[in-house]
Structures are given as structure tokens and as C-alpha cells.
KOLVOFI-176708 format. One record per residue (C-alpha): x, y, z. Coordinates in steps of 0.1 Angstrom, whole numbers. Layout:
[atom [X,Y,Z]]
...
***
This chain:
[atom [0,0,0]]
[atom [12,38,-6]]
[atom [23,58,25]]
[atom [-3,73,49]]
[atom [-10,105,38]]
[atom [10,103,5]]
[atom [-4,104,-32]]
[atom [23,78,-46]]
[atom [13,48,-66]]
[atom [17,16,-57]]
[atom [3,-17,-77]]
[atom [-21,-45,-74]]
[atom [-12,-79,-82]]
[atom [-36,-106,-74]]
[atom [-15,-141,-68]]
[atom [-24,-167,-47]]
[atom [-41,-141,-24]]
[atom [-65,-110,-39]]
[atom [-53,-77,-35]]
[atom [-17,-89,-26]]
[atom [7,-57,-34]]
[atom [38,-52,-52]]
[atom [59,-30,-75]]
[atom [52,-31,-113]]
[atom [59,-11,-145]]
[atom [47,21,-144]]
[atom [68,51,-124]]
[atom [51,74,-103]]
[atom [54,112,-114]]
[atom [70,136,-92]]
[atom [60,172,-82]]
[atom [75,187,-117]]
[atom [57,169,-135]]
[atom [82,146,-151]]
[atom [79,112,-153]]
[atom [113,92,-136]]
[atom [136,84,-167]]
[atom [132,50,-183]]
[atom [155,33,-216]]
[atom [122,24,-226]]
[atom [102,55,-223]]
[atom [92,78,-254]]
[atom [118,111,-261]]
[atom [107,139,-238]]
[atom [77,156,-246]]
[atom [96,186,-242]]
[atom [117,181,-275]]
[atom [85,168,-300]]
[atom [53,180,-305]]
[atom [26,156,-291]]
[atom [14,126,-314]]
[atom [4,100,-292]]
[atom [-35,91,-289]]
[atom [-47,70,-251]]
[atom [-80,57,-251]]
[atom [-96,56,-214]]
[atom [-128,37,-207]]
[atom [-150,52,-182]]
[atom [-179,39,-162]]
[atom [-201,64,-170]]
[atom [-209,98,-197]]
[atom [-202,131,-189]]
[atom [-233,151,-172]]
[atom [-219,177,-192]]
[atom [-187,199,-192]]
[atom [-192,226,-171]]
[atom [-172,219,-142]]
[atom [-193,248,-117]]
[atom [-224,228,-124]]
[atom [-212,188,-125]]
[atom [-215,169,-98]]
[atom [-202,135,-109]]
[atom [-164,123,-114]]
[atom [-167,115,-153]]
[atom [-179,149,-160]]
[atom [-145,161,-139]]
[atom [-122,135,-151]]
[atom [-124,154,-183]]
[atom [-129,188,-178]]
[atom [-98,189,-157]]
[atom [-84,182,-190]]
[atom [-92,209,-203]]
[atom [-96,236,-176]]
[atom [-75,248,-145]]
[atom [-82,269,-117]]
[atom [-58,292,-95]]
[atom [-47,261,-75]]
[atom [-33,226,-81]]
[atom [-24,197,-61]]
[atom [8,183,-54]]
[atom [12,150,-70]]
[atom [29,135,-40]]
[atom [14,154,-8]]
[atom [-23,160,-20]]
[atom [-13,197,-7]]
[atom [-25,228,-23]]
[atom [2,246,-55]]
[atom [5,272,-76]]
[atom [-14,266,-115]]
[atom [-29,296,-126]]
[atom [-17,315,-98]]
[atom [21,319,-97]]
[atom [14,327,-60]]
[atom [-8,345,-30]]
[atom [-5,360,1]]
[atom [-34,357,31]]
[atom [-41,385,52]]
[atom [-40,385,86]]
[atom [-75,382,95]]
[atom [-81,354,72]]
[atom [-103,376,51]]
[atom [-82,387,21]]
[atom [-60,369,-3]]
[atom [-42,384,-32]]
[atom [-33,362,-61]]
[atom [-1,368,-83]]
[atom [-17,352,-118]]
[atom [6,337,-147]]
[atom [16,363,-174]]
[atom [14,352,-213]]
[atom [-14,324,-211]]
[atom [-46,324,-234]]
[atom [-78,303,-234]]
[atom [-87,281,-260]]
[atom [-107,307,-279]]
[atom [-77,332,-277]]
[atom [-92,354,-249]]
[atom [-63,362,-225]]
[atom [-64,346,-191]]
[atom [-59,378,-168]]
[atom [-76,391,-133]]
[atom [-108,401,-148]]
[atom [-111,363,-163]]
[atom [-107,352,-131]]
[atom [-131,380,-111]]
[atom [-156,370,-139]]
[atom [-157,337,-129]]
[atom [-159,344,-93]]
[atom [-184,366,-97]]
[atom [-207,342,-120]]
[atom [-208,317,-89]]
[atom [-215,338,-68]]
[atom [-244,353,-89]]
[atom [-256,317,-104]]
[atom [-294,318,-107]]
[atom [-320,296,-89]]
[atom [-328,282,-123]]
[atom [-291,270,-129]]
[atom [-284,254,-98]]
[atom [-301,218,-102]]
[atom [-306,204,-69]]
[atom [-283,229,-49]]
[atom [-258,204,-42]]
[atom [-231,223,-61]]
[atom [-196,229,-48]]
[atom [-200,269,-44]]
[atom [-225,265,-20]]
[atom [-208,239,-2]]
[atom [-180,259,1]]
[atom [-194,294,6]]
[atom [-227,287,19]]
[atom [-248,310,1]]
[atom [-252,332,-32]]
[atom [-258,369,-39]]
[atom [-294,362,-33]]
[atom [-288,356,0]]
[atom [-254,381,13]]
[atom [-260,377,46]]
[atom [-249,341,45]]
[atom [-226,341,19]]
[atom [-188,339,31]]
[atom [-179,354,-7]]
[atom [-179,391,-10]]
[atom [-163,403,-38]]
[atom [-138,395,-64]]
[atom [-113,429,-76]]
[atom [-88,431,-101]]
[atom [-61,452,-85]]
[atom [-43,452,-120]]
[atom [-41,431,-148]]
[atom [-23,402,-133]]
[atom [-36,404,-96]]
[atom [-66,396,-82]]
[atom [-76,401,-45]]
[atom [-107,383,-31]]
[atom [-125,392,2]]
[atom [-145,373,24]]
[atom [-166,378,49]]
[atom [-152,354,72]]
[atom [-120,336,74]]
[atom [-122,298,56]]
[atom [-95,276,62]]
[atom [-103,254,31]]
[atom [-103,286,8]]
[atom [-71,275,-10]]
[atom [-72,236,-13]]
[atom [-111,241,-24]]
[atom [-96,256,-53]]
[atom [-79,233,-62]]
[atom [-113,218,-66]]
[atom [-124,215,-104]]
[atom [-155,230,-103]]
[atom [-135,259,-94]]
[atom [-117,255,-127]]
[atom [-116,291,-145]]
[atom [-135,295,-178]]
[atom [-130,317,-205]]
[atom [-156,346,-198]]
[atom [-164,351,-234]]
[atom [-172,315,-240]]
[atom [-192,314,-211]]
[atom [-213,344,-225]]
[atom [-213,331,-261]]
[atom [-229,297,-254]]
[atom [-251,315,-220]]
[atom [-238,288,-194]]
[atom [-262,299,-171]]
[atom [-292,290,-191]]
[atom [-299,254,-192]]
[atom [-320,254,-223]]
[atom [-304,218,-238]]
[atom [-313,180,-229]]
[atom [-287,156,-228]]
[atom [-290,122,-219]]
[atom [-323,136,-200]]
[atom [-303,161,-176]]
[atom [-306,197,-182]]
[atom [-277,216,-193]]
[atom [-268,249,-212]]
[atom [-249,251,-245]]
[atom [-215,260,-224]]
[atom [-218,227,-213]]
[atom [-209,213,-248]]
[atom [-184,243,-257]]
[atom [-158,243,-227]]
[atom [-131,267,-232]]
[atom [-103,266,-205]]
[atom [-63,273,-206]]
[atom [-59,234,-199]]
[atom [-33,210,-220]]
[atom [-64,197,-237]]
[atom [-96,211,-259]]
[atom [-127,191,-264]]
[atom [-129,181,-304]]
[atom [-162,161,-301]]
[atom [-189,145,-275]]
[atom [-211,122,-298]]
[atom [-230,96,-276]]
[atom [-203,73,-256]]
[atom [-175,89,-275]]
[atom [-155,127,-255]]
[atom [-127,134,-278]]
[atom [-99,157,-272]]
[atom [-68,172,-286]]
[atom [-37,188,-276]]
[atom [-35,226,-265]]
[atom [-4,240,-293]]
[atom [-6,267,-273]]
[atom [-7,253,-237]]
[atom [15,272,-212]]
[atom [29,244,-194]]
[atom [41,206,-203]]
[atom [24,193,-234]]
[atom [35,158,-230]]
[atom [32,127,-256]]
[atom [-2,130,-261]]
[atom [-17,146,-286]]
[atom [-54,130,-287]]
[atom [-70,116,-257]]
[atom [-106,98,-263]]
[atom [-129,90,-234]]
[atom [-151,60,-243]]
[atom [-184,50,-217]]
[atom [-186,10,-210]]
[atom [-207,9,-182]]
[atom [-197,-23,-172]]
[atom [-167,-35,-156]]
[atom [-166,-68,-181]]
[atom [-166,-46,-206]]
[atom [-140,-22,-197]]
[atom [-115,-53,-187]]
[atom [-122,-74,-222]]
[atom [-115,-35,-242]]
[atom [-81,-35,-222]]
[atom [-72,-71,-224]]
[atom [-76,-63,-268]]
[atom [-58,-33,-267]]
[atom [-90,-13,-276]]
[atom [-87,11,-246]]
[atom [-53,17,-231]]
[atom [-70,23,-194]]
[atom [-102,22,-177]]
[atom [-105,36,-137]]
[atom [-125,20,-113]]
[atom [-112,-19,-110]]
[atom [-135,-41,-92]]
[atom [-127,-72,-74]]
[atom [-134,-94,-100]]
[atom [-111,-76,-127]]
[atom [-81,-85,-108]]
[atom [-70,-119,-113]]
[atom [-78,-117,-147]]
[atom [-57,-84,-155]]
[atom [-26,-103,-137]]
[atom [-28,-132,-157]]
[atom [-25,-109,-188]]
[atom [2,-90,-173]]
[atom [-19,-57,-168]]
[atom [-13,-31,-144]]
[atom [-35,-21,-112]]
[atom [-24,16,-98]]
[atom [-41,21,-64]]
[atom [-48,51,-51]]
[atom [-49,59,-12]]
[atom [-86,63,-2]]
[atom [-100,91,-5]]
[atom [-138,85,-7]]
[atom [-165,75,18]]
[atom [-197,54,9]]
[atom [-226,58,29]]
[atom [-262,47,32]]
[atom [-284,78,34]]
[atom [-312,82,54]]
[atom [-341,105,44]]
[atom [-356,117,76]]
[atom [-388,131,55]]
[atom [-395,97,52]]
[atom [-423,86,80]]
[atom [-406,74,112]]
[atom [-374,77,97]]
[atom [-368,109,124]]
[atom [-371,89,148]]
[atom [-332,83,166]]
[atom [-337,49,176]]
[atom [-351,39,142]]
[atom [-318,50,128]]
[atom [-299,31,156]]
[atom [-318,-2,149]]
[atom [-307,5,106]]
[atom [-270,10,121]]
[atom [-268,-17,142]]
[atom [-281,-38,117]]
[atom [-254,-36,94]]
[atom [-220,-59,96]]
[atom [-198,-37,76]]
[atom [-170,-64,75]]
[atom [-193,-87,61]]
[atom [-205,-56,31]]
[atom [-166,-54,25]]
[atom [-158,-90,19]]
[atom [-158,-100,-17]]
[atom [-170,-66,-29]]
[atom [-145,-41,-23]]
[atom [-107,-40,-33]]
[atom [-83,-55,-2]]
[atom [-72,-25,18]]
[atom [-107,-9,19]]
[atom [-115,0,54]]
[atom [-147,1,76]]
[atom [-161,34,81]]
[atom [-174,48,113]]
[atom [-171,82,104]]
[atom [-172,103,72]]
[atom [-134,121,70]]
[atom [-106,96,56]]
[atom [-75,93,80]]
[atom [-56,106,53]]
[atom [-67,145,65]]
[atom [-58,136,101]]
[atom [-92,150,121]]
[atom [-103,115,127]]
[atom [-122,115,163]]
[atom [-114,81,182]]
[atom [-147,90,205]]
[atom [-173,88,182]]
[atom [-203,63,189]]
[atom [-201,34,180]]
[atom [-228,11,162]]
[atom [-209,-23,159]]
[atom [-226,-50,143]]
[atom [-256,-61,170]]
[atom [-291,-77,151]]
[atom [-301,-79,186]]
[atom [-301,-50,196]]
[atom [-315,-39,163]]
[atom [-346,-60,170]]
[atom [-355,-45,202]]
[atom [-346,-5,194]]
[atom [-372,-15,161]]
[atom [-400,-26,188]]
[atom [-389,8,211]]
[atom [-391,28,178]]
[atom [-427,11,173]]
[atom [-422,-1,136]]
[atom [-448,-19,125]]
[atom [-431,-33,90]]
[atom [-438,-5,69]]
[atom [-421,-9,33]]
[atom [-387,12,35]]
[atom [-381,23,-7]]
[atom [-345,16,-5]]
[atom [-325,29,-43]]
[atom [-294,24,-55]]
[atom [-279,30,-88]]
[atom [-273,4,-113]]
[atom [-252,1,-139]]
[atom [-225,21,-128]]
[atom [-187,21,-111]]
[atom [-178,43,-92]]
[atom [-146,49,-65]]
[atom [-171,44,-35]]
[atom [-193,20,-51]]
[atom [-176,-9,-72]]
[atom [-202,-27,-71]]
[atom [-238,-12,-65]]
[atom [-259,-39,-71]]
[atom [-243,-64,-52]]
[atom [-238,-40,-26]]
[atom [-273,-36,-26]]
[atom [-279,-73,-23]]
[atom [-258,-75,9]]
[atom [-275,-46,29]]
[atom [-305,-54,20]]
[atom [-304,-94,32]]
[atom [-290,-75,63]]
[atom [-316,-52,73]]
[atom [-346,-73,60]]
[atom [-329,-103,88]]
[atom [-336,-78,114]]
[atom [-372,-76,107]]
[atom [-371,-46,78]]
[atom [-394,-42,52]]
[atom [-369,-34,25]]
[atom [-384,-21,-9]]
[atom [-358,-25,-38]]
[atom [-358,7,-60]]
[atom [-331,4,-86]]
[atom [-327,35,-107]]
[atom [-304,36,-135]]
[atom [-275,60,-132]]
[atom [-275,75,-165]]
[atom [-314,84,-155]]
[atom [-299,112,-131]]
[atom [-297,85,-102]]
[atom [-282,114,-84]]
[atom [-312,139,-83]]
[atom [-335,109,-74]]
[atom [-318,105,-41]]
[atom [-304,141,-35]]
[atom [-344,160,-38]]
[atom [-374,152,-21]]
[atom [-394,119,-30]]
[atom [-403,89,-15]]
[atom [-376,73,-2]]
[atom [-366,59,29]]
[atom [-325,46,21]]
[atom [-302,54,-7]]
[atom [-265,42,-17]]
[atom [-242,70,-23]]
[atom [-210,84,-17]]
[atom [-184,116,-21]]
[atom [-151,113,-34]]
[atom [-130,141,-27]]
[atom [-118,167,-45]]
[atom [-92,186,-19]]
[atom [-76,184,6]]
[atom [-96,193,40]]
[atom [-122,178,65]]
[atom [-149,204,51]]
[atom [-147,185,19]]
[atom [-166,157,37]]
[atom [-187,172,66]]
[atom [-193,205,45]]
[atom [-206,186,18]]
[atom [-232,162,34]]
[atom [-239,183,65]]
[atom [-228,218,60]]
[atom [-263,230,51]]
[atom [-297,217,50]]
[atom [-306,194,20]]
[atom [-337,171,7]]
[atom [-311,141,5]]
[atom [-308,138,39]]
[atom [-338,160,52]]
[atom [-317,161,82]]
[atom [-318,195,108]]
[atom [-291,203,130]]
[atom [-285,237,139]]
[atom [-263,228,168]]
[atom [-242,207,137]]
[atom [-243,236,111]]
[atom [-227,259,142]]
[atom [-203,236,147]]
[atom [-195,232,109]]
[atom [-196,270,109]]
[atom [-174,277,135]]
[atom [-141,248,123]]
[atom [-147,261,89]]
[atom [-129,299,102]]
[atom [-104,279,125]]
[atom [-69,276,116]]
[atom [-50,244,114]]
[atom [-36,234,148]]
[atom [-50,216,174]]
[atom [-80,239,177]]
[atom [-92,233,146]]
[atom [-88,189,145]]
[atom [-106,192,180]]
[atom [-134,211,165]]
[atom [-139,187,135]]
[atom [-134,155,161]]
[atom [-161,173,180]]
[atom [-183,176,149]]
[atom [-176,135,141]]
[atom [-188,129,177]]
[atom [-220,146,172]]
[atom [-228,131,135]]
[atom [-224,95,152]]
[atom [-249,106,180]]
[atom [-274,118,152]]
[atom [-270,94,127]]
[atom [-281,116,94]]
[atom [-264,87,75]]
[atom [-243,58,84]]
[atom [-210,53,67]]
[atom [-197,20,53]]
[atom [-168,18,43]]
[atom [-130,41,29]]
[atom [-132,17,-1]]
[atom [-97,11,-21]]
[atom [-102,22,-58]]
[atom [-75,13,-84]]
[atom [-68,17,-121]]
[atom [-59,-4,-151]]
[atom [-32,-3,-176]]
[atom [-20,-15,-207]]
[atom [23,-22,-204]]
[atom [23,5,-233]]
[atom [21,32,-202]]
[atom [51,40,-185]]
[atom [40,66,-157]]
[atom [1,75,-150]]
[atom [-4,105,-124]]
[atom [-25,88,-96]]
[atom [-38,111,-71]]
[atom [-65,106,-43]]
[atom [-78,134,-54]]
[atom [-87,121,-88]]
[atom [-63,158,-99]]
[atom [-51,132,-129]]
[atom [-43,153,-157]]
[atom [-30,133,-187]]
[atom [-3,153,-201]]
[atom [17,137,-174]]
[atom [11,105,-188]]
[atom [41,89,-203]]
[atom [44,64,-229]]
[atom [65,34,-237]]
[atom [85,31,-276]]
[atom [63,5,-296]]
***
């Protein structure tokens, strides 16, 4: 397994034992970018123009391309292709660096920062990048109307609580361009996770006139029976990559010639959708694709016998099963004690999640460090489920249970199987469980995160940067119709960590805000599942982050 805490690679290889580790081909990528040095890899991208074309599989389509208003990792795995935002990631650390901004300074009271942007860069339509792009963007966020924000669970709000409609609440206040290459951004409170949500990419930085030309705040356009706006199909960014064409299961993309940074070896990168995991491994295994993310426990022998590669990545994603407390009698505390209790989580990970996968009993990763080792527990007891059903007064009312189907994702290999296991476990303590399977690419997502009826729901975050808020913000940071859940003594707690600085202050407040979750039970986590990529031998180094920040013209290439 990769260090605690570290973004390095490290490689599957299933043997006598699945899931057993060791070292293989590729080479991770260090902090500059480069690939380490191989006889067998391709000349430096530095001395060639790009000419090399990698075909990814993914699990699902796009939602669409504008990063401010997906929610789902297909949608980002290519738009950070082709957009950036003021902040990267460190490859190695996960910790916040400089991308579009050379640099910044915080002020004292937490309230001001003052970005030093990169000189000489252009989007893909030729507009210059500069500090009124940027304060353009900012201020579209902040401004987004009613009609654009879907179900509301968009990273903005998550992140800065509220819109222009609504001041008083929202920790933005303004974004000013001090001159043409510095930008200074106040809030209205200090945020510790200002500058690694940045790094987020739905904080990625579009080209203002693009944005304007194809009205991205309008979702007037269907696709795939989601609502988006004609920006959504037109992303312009400064990223190594432009989109070419999205026809059906098919995202092309070519090289940026005028990309500021590292072109690499690639010069066309194709995204294709197999939404199942058979398909994706038989489309490696005959050199159709070149990768696919998202291995699942029954890929793995099979990709070792045909000398494939498995890159895992440190966990960095939570499933849970939610709990709509709209439901009837699903407010009630012991009726959510009796669901958790009913659950053996080492049983759910068995079989179905990749070997290293950890139970969850709480919904930040170790990786961040804020863990609480006082939260309360709700260990694996049908017993006591039984009785705290009869003290609830349940008298077998059907409970509409959905989960997605054919899908992958980095919290949920599996969903149907997954499914098949909770369920079996919470009808054997006297449940009346009501299978509701909805098909991901039917906007699974706004089924279970807006009102309906619905008792239980499969879901999970992977995260984007690198703080606790990324978790706890997310799910509980405001009220939603996922969860129907209302805390105000949670939200002041989120509140108040959100302004602390890092220290000792600030992991006690987040412990103490783990503490009460587990009391409340809004949701009961499952598991820090393991998720890994495949590879053909042709690829020599593949940036794997936790983060998912996997931008492919660090991708290097062996001669063929």
C-alpha cells in the first residue's frame, strides 16, 4: 500500500491471495511533472510535438462539461483536462500549489487573499487569461441563478454557503482586479479550506467570453435527460487539452499547441463509456482502450494473468447509506440506531471491495488527520436492532431503498451487489426493505439528493481537496432534501471549524463535529473503499492522485 497521507502509486497484483501488493511497470510522477527516466520510455515531450493518442474507458458519460455545475467524477475527469483553476495539487502530498496563480498571500485576519496570476497564457478561444477572467468567474458563482443550480448540491455553495441572493450568509464578498495580473478576493469570514477548495475542479476558470457566447447559465439543452446549457458542450479553458467532439459514448480531445505548461506525448485523448466492468477489462485485455478507472474485485485476477497493471490510489472516498428523515418514522433516533446496528460492515466489504478498503465509522478519511477516536459506535448487533425497532414502534412498513445500477464508481464498485448485501441484512432484522433500482445515466443522483419517496439510498463523495470540510461540509454543512436532516447545533459547529486555523483547535473542532454526527445518525458510513486503475504495459508513468487531480499530459508512454 502507498504511504499514509502520501499520493504515490503503488500496484495491485492478485497471486495466490487478492489484493496482494507489489511493485510493477509504471513510475510514479514527481511534483515537476516529469515522469522518472526509463530506456524504454518515449523522447521527452519537451523536444516533440505531441502525437500520441490514449484511449480511457470510463464507467459512466459526462453530465456535461461545465465543471461549476457537475457533480459526478466523469464529468470532472475530463474537464480537468481541459480547464484549471488558480490552485493545483501536489502529486505527491495532495497539498495545495500554484497553476494559474504563480502565488498568493493571506491576510491577517483570514479575510483577504491576493493572487499573483501567470503572465502570457490564453484560453482556447484566444481570450487572455488575466484578473478580470478570473473575477468573472468568481463573480458568476456567486451570482448563479435559482434556475441553474439543479438540486443545490453544487460545490460553491458547499464551500461558501450561500449566493448573492442571499449576502448575509454568503462567506464570498467580492472579487477585484487590482491590476491586470492580480486579483484580490474578500471574504466575509476567514475559511481555512479557501485555498485547497480551489484546487477543486469545479473551481476550474473558464474563458468569460465563451461562457457568455454559449449562455452557461441558461440550461436550455437536454442531454441524456439532464438539463444543461450550450456551455456545457463548448468548454473553453487554458488546460493541456480542448474538447474536439462528444457524440454519444465517445468525449474526444486534442492537444492545446498553445498550452503554457508541459504538453506531454499525447496529442489525442478519447474518453469512451462501458458501463460495465466486463466490458471495460475485455477492451483492455484487446488493446481497444489503453485504461479504464474503477477496477472491481473481480477484474483483478484476470488483469494479472494478462500481465496488466493495477495503480491504487490511497482512499480518499467515503460510501454511505443515506437516510431521508422526510420519510415517515425515519426521524425517529432509535429507528436510525436499529438501521445501524443492523449492518455488519465487515461482512459488506468481503468479496466486494478491493483488499485494503477499510470500515467506516465516520465520514473524513485518516488521510486528513481530524479522525475523532470517541465517536459512537454502532458495531454490528441484530439484537439490539430488533429491540430498538419494537422501542421505535415499527410496525413493517415498506422502507423504498434505491441504489444505482449500472455504474462504477470509487465508492461504489459494485452497486448492485452492494445492494444485495444490505439489503439481506436489514430485512434479517425484521425490515421491510423495498428495492428501488434507478439507472445512473437516469440522473440517479437527483433521485436521491431531492425530495421523493424514499426511505435509504446508496451514495457516496469522493473528494476533491484536501480538507475535512470537503466531507462534513458537503453532506452536512447545510440543510438538503437528501438527507432532510436539521441540526442547527451541527451547522454551528461546521460553521465555526470552517474559520479555524489548522492546529489543534481546529482537529478538535472537526473530532467534535464527528462525535456529534455518530450521536445523530443523518447517515451511516460504510466503508473508505480502495479504488485502483488499469493499464495496458504500453504506459510507462500514469499520475495517480487521491484526489482524482489526474491530468494526462503527465502521462508517459512506452517506444512500440
Amino acid at each position: 500500500m502507498t504511504d499514509s497521507g502520501m499520493g504515490r502509486r503503488s500496484f495491485l497484483r492478485a497471486g495466490a491471495l487478492l489484493g496482494a501488493l507489489t511493485l510493477v511497470g509504471c513510475t510514479a510522477t514527481p511534483p515537476d511533472g516529469n515522469a522518472t527516466a526509463s530506456a524504454s520510455v518515449s523522447a521527452s515531450a519537451s523536444s516533440s510535438a505531441p502525437n500520441a493518442t490514449f484511449t480511457f474507458a470510463t464507467a459512466a458519460r459526462p453530465s456535461g462539461l461545465d465543471p461549476a455545475l457537475a457533480t459526478d467524477t466523469e464529468s470532472h475527469r475530463v474537464t480537468r483536462q481541459i480547464m484549471e483553476g488558480l490552485i493545483g495539487v501536489d502529486p505527491l502530498t495532495s497539498a495545495p500549489t500554484a497553476l494559474l496563480a504563480e502565488s498568493w498571500t493571506e491576510s491577517e485576519d483570514g479575510r483577504t487573499y491576493t493572487f499573483s496570476l501567470r503572465k502570457n497564457i490564453t484560453f482556447h478561444d484566444g481570450e487572455p487569461f488575466n484578473a478580470d477572467a478570473v473575477c468573472a468567474n468568481f463573480d458568476r458563482w456567486y451570482n448563479l441563478p435559482v434556475s441553474a443550480r439543479g438540486s443545490d448540491n453544487l460545490a460553491y455553495k458547499a464551500v461558501f454557503n450561500a449566493y448573492s441572493d442571499s449576502p448575509e450568509l454568503a462567506v464570498y464578498k467580492s472579487c477585484t482586479a487590482v491590476d491586470e495580473y492580480t486579483v484580490r478576493v474578500e471574504l466575509a469570514t476567514r475559511l481555512t479550506g479557501f485555498i485547497p477548495a480551489l484546487a477543486s475542479p469545479e473551481f476550474a476558470l473558464s474563458s468569460p467570453k465563451a461562457m457568455n457566447q454559449f449562455r452557461a447559465d441558461a440550461l436550455s439543452m437536454e442531454k441524456d435527460g439532464q438539463k444543461i446549457s450550450d456551455y456545457a458542450l463548448h468548454p473553453v479553458g487554458t488546460g493541456p487539452f480542448m474538447l474536439e467532439s462528444w457524440v454519444d459514448d465517445e468525449v474526444r480531445l486534442t492537444a492545446n499547441p498553445d498550452y503554457w505548461g508541459e504538453r506531454g506525448q499525447i496529442s489525442t485523448v478519447v474518453f469512451s463509456t462501458m458501463t460495465s466492468p466486463e466490458s471495460r477489462l475485455r477492451a483492455l485485455k484487446s488493446g481497444q482502450v489503453d485504461g479504464y478507472d474503477l477496477v472491481t474485485v473481480a477484474d483483478v485476477d484476470d488483469l494479472a494473468r494478462n500481465g496488466l497493471q493495477i495503480l491504487q490510489r490511497d482512499p480518499y472516498s467515503v460510501l454511505y447509506l443515506g437516510i431521508n428523515q422526510a420519510f415517515p418514522g425515519m426521524d425517529d433516533l432509535k429507528m436510525r440506531q436499529a438501521i445501524a446496528h443492523a449492518i455488519d460492515k465487515g461482512a459488506l466489504l468481503d468479496g466486494l471491495f478491493l483488499n485494503g478498503s477499510k470500515q467506516a465509522n465516520q465520514f473524513v478519511p485518516e488521510k486528513l488527520g481530524v479522525t475523532s477516536g470517541s465517536v459512537t459506535g454502532y458495531g454490528y448487533d441484530p439484537e439490539q436492532a430488533v429491540e430498538l425497532l419494537k422501542e421505535a414502534g415499527y410496525n413493517g412498513a415498506e422502507l423504498p431503498f434505491y441504489y444505482p445500477r449500472h455504474v462504477t464508481r470509487a465508492y461504489l464498485p459494485t452497486p448492485e451487489r452492494v445492494y444485495a448485501e444490505l439489503s439481506r441484512q436489514l430485512t434479517a432484522v425484521g425490515l421491510n426493505i423495498k428495492p428501488v433500482p434507478v439507472e445512473w445515466s437516469d440522473d440517479y443522483l437527483h433521485s436521491v439528493q431531492t425530495s421523493g419517496d424514499r426511505a435509504l439510498h446508496l451514495l457516496g463523495i469522493s473528494g476533491t481537496y484536501n480538507d475535512p470540510d470537503n466531507f462534513v461540509g458537503t453532506l452536512f454543512g447545510s440543510y438538503t432534501e437528501e438527507l432532510a436532516y436539521d441540526d442547527t447545533q451541527l451547522l454551528s459547529k461546521i460553521d465555526r471549524a470552517r474559520t479555524l486555523q489548522s492546529g489543534p483547535e481546529h482537529t478538535e473542532a472537526y473530532t467534535a463535529i464527528a462525535d456529534r454526527i455518530s450521536t445523530r445518525i443523518p447517515a451511516v458510513p460504510l466503508a473508505f473503499p480502495i479504488s485502483a486503475l488499469a493499464l495496458s504495459p504500453r504506459v510507462a508513468a500514469y499520475p495517480t492522485s487521491p484526489l482524482l487531480n489526474e491530468v494526462f499530459n503527465r502521462i508517459e508512454l512506452r517506444d512500440e
